[in-house]
C-alpha positions as CSV (number, residue, x, y, z in Angstrom):
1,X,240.3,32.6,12.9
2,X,236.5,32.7,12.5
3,X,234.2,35.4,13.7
4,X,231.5,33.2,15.3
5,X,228.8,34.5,17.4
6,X,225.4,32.8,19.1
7,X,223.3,32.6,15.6
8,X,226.7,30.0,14.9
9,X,226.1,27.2,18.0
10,X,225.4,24.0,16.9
11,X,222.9,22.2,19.0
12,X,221.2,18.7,18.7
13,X,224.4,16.9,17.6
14,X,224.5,12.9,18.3
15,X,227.5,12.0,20.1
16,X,227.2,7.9,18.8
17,X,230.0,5.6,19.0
18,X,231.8,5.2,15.9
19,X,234.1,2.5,14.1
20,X,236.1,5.2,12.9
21,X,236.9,8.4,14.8
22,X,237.9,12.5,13.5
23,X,240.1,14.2,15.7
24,X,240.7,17.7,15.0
25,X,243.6,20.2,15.8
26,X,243.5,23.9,14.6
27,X,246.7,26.0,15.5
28,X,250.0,26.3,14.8
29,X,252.1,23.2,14.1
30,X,255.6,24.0,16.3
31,X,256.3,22.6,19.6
32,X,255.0,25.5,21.8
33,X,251.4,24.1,20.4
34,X,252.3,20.8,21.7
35,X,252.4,19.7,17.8
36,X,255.3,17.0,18.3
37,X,253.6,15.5,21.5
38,X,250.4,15.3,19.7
39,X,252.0,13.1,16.8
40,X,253.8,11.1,19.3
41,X,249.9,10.4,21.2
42,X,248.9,9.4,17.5
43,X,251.8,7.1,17.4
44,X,251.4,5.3,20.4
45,X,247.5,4.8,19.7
46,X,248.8,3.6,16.3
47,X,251.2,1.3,18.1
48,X,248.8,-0.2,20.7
49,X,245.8,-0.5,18.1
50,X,242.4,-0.2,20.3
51,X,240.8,2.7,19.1
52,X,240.5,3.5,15.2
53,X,240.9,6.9,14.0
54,X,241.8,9.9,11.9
55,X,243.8,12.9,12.6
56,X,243.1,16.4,10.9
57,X,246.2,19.1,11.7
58,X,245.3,22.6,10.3
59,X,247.8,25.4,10.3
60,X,251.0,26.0,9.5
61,X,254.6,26.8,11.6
62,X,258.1,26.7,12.5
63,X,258.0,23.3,12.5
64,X,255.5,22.1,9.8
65,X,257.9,20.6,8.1
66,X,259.4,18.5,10.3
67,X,256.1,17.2,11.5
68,X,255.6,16.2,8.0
69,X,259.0,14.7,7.7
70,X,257.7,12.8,11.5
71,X,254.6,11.6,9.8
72,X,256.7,10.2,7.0
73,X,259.1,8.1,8.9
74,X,256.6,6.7,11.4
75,X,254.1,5.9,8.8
76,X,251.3,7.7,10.3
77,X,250.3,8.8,6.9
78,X,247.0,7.0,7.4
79,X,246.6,8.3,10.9
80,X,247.3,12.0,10.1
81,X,246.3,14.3,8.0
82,X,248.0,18.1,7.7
83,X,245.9,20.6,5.7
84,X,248.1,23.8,6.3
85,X,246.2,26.9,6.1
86,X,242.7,26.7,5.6
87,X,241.2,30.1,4.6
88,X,237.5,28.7,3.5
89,X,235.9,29.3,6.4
90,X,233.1,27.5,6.0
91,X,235.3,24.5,4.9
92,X,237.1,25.1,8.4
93,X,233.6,25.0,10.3
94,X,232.2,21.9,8.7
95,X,235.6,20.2,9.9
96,X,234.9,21.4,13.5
97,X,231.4,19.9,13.0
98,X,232.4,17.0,11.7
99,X,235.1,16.7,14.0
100,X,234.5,13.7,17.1
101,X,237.3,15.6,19.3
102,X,238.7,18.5,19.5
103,X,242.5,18.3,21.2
104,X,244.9,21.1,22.2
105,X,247.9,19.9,23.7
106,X,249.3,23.7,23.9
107,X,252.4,24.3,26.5
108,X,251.4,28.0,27.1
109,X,248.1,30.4,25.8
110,X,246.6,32.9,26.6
111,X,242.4,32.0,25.8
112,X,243.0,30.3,22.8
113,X,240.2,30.9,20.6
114,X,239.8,27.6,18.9
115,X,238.3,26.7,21.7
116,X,235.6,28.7,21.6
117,X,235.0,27.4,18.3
118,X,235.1,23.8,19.1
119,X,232.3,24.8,21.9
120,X,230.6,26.5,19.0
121,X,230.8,23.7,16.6
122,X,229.2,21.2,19.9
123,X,232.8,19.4,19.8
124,X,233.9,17.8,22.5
125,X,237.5,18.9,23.8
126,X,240.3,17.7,25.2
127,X,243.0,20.4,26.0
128,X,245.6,21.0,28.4
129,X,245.2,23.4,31.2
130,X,247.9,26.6,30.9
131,X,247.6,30.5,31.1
132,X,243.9,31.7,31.5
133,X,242.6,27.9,29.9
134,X,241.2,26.9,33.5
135,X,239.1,30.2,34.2
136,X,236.4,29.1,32.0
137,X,237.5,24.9,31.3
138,X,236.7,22.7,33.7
139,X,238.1,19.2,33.6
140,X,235.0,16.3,33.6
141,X,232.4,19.5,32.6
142,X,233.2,20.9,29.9
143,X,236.2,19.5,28.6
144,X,238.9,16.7,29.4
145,X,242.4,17.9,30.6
146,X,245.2,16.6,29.3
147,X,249.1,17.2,30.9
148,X,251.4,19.6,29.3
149,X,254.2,17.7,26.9
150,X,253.0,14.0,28.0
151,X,252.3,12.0,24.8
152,X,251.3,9.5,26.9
153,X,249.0,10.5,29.1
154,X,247.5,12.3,26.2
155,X,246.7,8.9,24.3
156,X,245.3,7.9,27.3
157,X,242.8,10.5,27.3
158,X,241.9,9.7,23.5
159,X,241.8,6.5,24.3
160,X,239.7,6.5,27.5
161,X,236.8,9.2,25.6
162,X,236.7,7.1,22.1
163,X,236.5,3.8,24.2
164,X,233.2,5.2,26.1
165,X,232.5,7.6,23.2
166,X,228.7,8.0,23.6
167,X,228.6,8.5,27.2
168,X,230.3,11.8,26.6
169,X,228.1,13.7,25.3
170,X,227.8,16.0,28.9
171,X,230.8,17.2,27.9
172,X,230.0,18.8,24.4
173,X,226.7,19.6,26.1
174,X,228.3,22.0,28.9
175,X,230.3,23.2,26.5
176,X,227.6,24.8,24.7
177,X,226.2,25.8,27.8
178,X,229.6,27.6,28.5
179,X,229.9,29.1,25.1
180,X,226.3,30.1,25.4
181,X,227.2,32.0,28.9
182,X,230.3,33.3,27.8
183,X,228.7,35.3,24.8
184,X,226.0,36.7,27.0
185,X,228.0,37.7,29.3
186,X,229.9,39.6,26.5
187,X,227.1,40.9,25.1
188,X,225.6,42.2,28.4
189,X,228.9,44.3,29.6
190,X,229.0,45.8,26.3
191,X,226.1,47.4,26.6
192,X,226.7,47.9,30.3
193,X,229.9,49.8,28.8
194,X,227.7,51.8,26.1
195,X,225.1,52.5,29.0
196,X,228.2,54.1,30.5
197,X,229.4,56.1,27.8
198,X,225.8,57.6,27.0
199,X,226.2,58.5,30.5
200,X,229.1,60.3,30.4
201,X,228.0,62.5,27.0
202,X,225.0,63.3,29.1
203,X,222.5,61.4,26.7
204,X,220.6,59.3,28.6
């Protein structure tokens, strides 16, 4: 986790196509994360062959290894890429800037926060829409949704934003917008809150 604040947003990225594409997932690798539907998404993309890319996994989990074992046995070797931990922060930051999507295929959150870093980092997201997700993600704005535990519709997404790549730029765009708001607002009811407590000590 990274303690990221306004003086971190990325702006003026270029949002170009590519002939090679980073995806990026940061989280725990178990199934509650959506982990095994994500490597089944890479495997049909594999499969089907229209869009050429990389995937970067960072964390670790319950089921770690048996993603790896996955991997192994489907030959997705050159299609993902697990990293385990990373405690270099800055290392994990230039991977969300370097990153072309950002997907979270989570079955249940609260807010995660990788989220706010991939707004942070300008990153265009793709993520799936459970506990408090939709109160500040909205679908075709500032993010694309994808279904809970549907490998399939999931490469369909990755497919559909690679294919039309530099037309999404909007969406990274709102998303700093909505990052942007989000710390404002943050910033404006603490102080509301420390205008409050002054109040009540009789100092102001």
């Amino acid at each position: 986790m990274m303690e990221e604040g306004e003086k971190d947003i990325v702006s003026g990225r270029t949002y170009e196509r590519r002939d090679h594409y980073r995806l990026l997932y940061v989280g725990r690798v178990e199934e509650p994360k959506g982990s095994y539907d994500l490597v089944q998404a890479v495997k049909i993309l594999k499969d089907r062959g229209e869009v050429d890319f990389s995937l970067d996994m960072v964390g670790d989990g319950a089921d770690a290894a048996k993603i790896k074992q996955i991997i192994a046995e489907e030959d997705l070797g050159g299609w993902i890429r697990l990293h385990g931990v990373v405690s270099d922060r800055d290392f994990l930051k230039r991977m969300y800037r370097q990153a072309d999507l950002f997907v979270l295929p989570t079955h249940h959150e609260g807010f995660p926060r990788v989220l706010y870093e991939a707004m942070i980092a300008g990153t265009p997201i793709l993520t799936t829409f459970v506990g408090t997700i939709p109160y500040l993600m909205k679908d075709g704005y500032n993010c694309y949704r994808i279904l809970r535990k549907n490998p399939e519709h999931i490469a369909k997404t990755i497919r559909s934003v690679l294919q039309d790549y530099d037309n999404k730029s909007s969406i990274a765009e709102k998303g700093t917008k909505t990052i942007i708001a989000y710390l404002c607002d943050k910033k404006e009811r603490h102080a509301k809150q420390l205008v409050r407590i002054l109040e009540e000590k009789g100092m102001k």
